[in-house]
C-alpha positions in Angstrom: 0.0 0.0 0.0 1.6 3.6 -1.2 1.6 5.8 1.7 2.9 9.8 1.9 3.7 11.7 4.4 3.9 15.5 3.8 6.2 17.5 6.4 7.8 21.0 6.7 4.7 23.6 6.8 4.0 26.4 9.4 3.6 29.7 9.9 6.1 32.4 7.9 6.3 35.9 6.8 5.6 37.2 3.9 9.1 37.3 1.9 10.1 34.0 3.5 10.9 30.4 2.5 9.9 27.1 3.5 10.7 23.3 2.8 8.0 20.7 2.3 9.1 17.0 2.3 6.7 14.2 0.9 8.0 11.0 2.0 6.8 8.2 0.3 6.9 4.5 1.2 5.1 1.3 -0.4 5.9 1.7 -3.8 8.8 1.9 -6.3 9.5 5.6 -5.6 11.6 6.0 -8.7 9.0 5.0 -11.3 6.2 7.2 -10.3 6.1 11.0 -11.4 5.3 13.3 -8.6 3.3 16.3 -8.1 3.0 19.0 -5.3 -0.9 20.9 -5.3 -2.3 23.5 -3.1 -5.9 23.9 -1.5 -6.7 27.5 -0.3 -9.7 27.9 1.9 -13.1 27.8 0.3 -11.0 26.9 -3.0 -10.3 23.7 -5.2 -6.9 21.9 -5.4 -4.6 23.9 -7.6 -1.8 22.2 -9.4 1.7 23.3 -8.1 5.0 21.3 -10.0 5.5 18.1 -11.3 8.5 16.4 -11.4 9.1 13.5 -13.7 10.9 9.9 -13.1 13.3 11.0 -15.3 14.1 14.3 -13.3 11.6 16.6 -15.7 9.8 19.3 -13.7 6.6 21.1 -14.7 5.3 24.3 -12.9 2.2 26.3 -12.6 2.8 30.3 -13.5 1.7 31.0 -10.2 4.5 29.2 -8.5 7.5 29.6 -11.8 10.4 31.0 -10.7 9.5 31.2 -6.4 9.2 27.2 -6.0 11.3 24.7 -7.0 10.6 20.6 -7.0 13.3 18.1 -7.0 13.7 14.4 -5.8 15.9 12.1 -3.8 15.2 8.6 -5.3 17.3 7.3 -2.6 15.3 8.4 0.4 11.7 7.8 -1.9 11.4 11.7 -0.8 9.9 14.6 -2.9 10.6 18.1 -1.7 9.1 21.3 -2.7 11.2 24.5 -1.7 9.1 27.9 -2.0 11.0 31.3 -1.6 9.7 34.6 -1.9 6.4 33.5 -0.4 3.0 35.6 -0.4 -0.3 35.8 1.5 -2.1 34.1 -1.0 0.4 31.0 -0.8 -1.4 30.5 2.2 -3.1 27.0 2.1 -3.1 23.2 2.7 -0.2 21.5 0.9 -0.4 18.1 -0.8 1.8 15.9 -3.0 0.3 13.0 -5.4 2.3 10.2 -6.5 0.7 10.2 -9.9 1.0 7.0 -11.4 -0.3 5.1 -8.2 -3.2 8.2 -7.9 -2.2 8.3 -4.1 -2.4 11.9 -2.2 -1.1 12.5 1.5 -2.8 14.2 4.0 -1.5 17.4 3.6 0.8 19.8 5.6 -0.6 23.4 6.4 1.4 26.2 5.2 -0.1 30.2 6.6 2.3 33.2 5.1 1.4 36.5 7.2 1.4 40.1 5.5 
């Protein structure tokens, strides 16, 4: 059974940068593409970044230049790293391991003005 586990949100300025971590277990980490989406409240899941098996990344003109995805295959983690954060950046954080259609739980990230 694939399982993730998001970690690294909280509370931060407006300005400042956070790491989220999505570990996964259960499944061949390195075959699955990976995706990072964002709920605000009262608002659907957005699409964040993507990052391939292959090391491809994919991100939403929102996020482009601010967030950055990458991948350790060899600790079956994803990690999103978002600088330059705003207000609305404010919301619950999710990653999908998209070839097994399996989200986490989420990981709440607030950004004050």
């Amino acid at each position: 059974q694939v399982q993730l586990v998001e970690s690294g949100g909280g509370l931060v300025q407006a300005g400042g940068s956070l790491r989220l971590s999505c570990a996964a277990s259960g499944s061949i980490f390195g075959l699955s593409a990976m995706g990072w989406y964002r709920q605000a409240p009262g608002k659907q899941r957005d699409f964040l970044a993507l990052i391939s098996n292959s090391g491809s990344t994919n991100y939403a003109d929102s996020v482009k230049g601010r967030f950055t995805i990458s991948r350790d295959n060899a600790k079956n983690t994803v990690y999103l790293q978002m600088n330059s954060l705003k207000p609305e950046d404010t919301g619950v954080y999710y990653c999908r391991d998209l070839r097994n259609n399996v989200w986490g739980q989420g990981t709440q990230v607030t950004v004050s003005s």
